[in-house]
C-alpha positions as CSV (number, residue, x, y, z in Angstrom):
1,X,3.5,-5.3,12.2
2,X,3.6,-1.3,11.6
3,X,1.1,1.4,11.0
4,X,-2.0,2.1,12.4
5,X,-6.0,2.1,11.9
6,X,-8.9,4.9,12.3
7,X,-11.0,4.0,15.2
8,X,-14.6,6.1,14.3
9,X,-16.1,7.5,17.9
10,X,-19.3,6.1,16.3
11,X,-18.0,2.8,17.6
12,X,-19.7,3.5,21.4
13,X,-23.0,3.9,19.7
14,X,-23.2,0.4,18.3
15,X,-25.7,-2.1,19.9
16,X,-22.8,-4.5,21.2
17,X,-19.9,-1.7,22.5
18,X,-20.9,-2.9,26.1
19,X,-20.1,-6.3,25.6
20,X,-15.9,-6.6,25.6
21,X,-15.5,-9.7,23.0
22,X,-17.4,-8.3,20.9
23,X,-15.2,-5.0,20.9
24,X,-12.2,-6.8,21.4
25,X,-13.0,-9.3,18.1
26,X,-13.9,-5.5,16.0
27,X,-10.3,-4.1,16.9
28,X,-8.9,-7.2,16.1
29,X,-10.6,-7.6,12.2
30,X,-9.6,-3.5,12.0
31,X,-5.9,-4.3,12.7
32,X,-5.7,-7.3,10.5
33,X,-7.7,-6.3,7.5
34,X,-5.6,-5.8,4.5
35,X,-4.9,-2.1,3.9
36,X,-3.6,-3.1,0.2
37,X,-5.0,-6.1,-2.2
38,X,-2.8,-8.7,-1.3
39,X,-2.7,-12.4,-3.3
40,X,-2.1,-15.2,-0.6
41,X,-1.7,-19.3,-1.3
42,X,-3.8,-21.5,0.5
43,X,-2.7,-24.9,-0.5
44,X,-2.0,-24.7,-4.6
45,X,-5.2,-22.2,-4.8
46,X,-3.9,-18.7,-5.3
47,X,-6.6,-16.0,-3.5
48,X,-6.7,-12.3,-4.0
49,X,-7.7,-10.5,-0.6
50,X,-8.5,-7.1,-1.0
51,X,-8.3,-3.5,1.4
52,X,-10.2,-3.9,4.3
53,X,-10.6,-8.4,4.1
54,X,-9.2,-10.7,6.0
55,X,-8.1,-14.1,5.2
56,X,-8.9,-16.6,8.2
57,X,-11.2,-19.2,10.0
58,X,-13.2,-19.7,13.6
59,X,-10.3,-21.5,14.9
60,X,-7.8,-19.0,13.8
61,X,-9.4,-16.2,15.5
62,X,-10.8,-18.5,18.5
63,X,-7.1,-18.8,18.9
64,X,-6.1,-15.2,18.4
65,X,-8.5,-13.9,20.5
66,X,-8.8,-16.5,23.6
67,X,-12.7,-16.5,22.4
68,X,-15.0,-19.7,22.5
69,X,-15.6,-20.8,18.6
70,X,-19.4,-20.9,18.6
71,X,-19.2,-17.0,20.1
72,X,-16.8,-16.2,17.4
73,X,-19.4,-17.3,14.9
74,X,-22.3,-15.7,17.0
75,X,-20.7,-12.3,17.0
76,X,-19.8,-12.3,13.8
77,X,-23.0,-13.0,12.8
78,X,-24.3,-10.2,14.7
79,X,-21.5,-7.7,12.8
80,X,-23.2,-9.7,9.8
81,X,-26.5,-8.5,10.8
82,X,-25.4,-5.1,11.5
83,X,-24.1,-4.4,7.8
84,X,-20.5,-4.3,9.2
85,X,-19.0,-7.1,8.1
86,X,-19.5,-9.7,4.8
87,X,-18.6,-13.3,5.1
88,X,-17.7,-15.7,1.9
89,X,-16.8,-19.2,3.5
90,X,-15.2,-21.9,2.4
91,X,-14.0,-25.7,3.9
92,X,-11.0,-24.0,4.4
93,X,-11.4,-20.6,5.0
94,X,-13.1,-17.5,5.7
95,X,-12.6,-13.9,3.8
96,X,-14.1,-11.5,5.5
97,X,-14.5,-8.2,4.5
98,X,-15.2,-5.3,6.6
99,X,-18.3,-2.8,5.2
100,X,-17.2,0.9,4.4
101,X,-13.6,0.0,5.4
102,X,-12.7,2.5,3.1
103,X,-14.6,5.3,5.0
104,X,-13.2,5.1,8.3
105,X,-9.4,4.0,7.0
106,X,-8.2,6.2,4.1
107,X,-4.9,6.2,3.3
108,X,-2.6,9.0,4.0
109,X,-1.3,8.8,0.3
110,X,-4.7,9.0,-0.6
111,X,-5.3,12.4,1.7
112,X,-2.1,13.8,0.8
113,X,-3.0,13.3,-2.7
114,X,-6.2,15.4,-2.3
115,X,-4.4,18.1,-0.7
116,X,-1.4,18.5,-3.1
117,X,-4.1,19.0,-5.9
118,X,-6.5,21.2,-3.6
119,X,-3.0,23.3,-3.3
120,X,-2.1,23.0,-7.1
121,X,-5.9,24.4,-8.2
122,X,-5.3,27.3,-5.4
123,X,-2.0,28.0,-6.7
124,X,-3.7,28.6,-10.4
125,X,-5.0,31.7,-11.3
126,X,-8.7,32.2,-10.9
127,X,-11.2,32.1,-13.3
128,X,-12.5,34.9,-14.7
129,X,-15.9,33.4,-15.3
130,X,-16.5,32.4,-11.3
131,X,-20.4,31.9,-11.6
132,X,-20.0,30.1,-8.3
133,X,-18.0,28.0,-6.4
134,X,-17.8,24.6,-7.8
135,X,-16.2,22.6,-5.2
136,X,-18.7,24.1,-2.2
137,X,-21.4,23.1,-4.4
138,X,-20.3,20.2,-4.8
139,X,-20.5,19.9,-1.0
140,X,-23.6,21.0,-0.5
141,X,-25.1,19.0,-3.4
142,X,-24.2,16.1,-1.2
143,X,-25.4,17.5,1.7
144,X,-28.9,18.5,0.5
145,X,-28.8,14.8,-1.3
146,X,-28.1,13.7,2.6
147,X,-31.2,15.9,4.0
148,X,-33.6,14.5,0.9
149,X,-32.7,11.0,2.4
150,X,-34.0,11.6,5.9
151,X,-31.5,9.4,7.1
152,X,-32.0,8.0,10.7
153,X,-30.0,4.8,11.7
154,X,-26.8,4.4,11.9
155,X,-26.6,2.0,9.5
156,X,-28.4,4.2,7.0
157,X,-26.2,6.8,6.9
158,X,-23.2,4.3,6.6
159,X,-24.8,3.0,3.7
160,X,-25.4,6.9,2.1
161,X,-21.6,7.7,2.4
162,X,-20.3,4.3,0.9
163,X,-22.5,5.4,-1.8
164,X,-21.5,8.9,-2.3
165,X,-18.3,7.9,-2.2
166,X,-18.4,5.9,-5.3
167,X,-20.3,9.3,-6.9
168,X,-17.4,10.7,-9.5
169,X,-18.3,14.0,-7.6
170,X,-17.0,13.1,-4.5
171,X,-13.7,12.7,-5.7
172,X,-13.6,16.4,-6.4
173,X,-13.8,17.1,-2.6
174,X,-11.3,18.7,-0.4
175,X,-10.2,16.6,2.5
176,X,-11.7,19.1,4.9
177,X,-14.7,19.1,3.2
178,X,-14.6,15.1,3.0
179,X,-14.5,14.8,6.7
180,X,-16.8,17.9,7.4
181,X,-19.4,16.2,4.9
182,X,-18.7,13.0,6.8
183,X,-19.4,14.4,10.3
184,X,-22.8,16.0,9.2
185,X,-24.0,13.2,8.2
186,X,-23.3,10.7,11.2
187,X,-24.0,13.3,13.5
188,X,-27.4,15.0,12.7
């Protein structure tokens, strides 16, 4: 297996970082998630697991992991809870997907995409009629729509950026300002 995940500092601030199985079973779904849609067969029943879901059971990653079954369901229930993970079960199987994967675990294609069209609009000339700066307001639009939210739990702010994220805006971002936009809002 090659590559590599995004591991978000955030990750000491959640309510179970003190407890190892529960980290250990985290790092574990982060580095087996699917970073592309992927279609697997189980049995005859073709399955489509997308970017950031996992294809697997209890007693797979009981197995995996060295960790009793009944924790395995207990601490994924608690990721459940915490608006980390989503479970869809079946008799023989269990896709799990991982919440905001997409946040945390861009692609580099994806970032070097931004970049090479941040550099393309530089390289234009400007325009004459510059009333202001579209892209910083586009920033700060998100960031005032961030403050207007009064956002206080982790879990809230999670929430904000997965939707901002789908906001056609964001798309018109720089990758600095992505991240920068990003920090603010976890941190404050």
């Amino acid at each position: 297996m090659e590559g590599w995940i995004r591991i978000h500092r955030k990750l000491i601030e959640t309510s179970w970082f003190d407890k190892s199985e529960y980290v250990h079973l985290w790092l574990y779904l982060l580095l087996k998630a699917n970073h592309q849609d992927k279609e697997i067969f189980v049995g005859n029943e073709k399955i489509l697991v997308k970017r950031g879901q996992i294809l697997t059971s209890r007693s797979k990653l009981s197995e995996v992991v060295r960790i009793q079954e009944n924790k395995i369901y207990r601490i994924l229930k608690c990721f459940e809870n915490e608006h980390q993970i989503e479970q869809q079960k079946t008799k023989k199987y269990t896709v799990i997907s991982i919440v905001n994967y997409d946040i945390y675990q861009k692609s580099e294609q994806v970032i070097e995409q931004s970049m090479n069209n941040k550099r393309t609009t530089d390289e234009q000339p400007m325009n004459t009629n510059n009333n202001d700066n579209n892209v910083n307001n586009i920033y700060l639009y998100f960031i005032n729509k961030s403050n207007e939210k009064n956002l206080r739990t982790f879990n809230e702010k999670m929430k904000f950026l997965n939707e901002v994220q789908k906001d056609i805006k964001y798309n018109q971002l720089t990758p600095n300002e992505e991240y920068d936009l990003r920090n603010y809002i976890l941190t404050r």
